[in-house]
N, C-alpha and C positions, 0 to 999 in steps of 0.2 A: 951528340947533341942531347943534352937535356931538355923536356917538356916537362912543364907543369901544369896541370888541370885543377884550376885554382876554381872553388867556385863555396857554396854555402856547406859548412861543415855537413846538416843532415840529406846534401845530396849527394857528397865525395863519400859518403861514411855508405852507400849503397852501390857506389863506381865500380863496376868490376875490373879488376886488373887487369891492363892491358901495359904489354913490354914495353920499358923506354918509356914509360910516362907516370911521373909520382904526383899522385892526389891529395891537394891540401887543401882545406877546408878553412874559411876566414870571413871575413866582410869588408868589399870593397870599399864601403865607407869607413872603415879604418884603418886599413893599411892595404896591398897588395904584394905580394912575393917579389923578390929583387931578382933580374933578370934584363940579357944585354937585349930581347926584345919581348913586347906583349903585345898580343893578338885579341882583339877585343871585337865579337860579330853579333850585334843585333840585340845588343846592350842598351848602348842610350836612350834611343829611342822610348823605352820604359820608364823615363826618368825624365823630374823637370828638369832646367837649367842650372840652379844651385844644385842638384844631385850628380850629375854629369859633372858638375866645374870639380867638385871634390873627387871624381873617381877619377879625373883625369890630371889632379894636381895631387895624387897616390901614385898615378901610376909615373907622372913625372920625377918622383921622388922615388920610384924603384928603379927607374935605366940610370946607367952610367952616364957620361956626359955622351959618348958617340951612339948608345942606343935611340933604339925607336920604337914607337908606340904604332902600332897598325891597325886601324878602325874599320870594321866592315858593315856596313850599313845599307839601309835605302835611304836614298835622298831626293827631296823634293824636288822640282825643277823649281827655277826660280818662277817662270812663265808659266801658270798653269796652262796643263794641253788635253784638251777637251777630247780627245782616244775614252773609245769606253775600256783603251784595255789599262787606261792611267782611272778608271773609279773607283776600281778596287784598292787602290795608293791613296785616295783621298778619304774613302770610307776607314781606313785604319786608321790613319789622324784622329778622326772625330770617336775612334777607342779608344785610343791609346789616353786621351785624353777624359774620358770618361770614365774607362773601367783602373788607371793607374795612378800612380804618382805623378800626377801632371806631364808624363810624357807623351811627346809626340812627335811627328816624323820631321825633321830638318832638312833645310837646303844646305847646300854647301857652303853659303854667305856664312850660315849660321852655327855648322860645325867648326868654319875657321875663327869665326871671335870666342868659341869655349876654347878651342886648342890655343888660341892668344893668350887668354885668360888666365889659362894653364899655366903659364909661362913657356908654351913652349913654341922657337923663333921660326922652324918650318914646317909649315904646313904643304904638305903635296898630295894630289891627286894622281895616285897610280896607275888605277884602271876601272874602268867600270861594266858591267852589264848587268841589264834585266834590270836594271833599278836600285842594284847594288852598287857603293863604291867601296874601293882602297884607299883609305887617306892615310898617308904616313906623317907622324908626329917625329919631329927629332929638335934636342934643345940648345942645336945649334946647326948654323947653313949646311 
């Protein structure tokens, strides 16, 4: 298996070598490494809507046709649930949203219409815990 640790050239250029994995430096808003899958954790969420629709219509354009894109996130409930251990999830929104590029935390409604967006035709939900999920992208059933 090959791994790539694709991330901002002046973070890979201080990535210590570790076996089995080649560090390459780029920007996901212009291309991303071709590969039959990409693992993408705690990404979006720093990014508006139009920023996310682009790294994920990059990343559509690096899988083959039977790859797949893997997201791992927090995601909203659709229902907020008033648990003080969900304030700390509601308090992040309102930074993410302040201190970044218009990002901020999504429900899953709302990760499935960017991965639509994408063009890509299936969207699943693999697993989740703690507030985390698995969405797998693939650009076709």
């Amino acid at each position: 298996m090959k791994i790539i640790n694709f991330d901002l050239p002046a973070v890979v250029e201080h990535a210590p070598p570790i076996p089995g994995v080649e560090h390459v430096g780029g920007d996901m808003f212009e291309s991303v490494p071709k590969a039959e899958a990409i693992f993408i954790k705690s990404v979006l969420h720093d990014w508006s809507d139009e920023h996310c629709l682009k790294v994920l219509k990059n990343c559509y354009e690096a899988i083959p046709d039977d790859g797949k894109v893997i997201i791992m996130e927090l995601v909203f409930p659709e229902v907020p649930q008033p648990s003080s251990a969900m304030k700390w999830f509601y308090a992040s929104d309102i930074v993410m949203m302040a201190l970044l590029h218009g990002g901020k935390e999504r429900s899953e409604d709302d990760l499935q219409v960017l991965a639509r967006k994408a063009g890509f035709v299936s969207v699943k939900t693999a697993c989740q815990a703690f507030g985390f999920w698995m969405i797998e992208l693939r650009k076709c059933e």
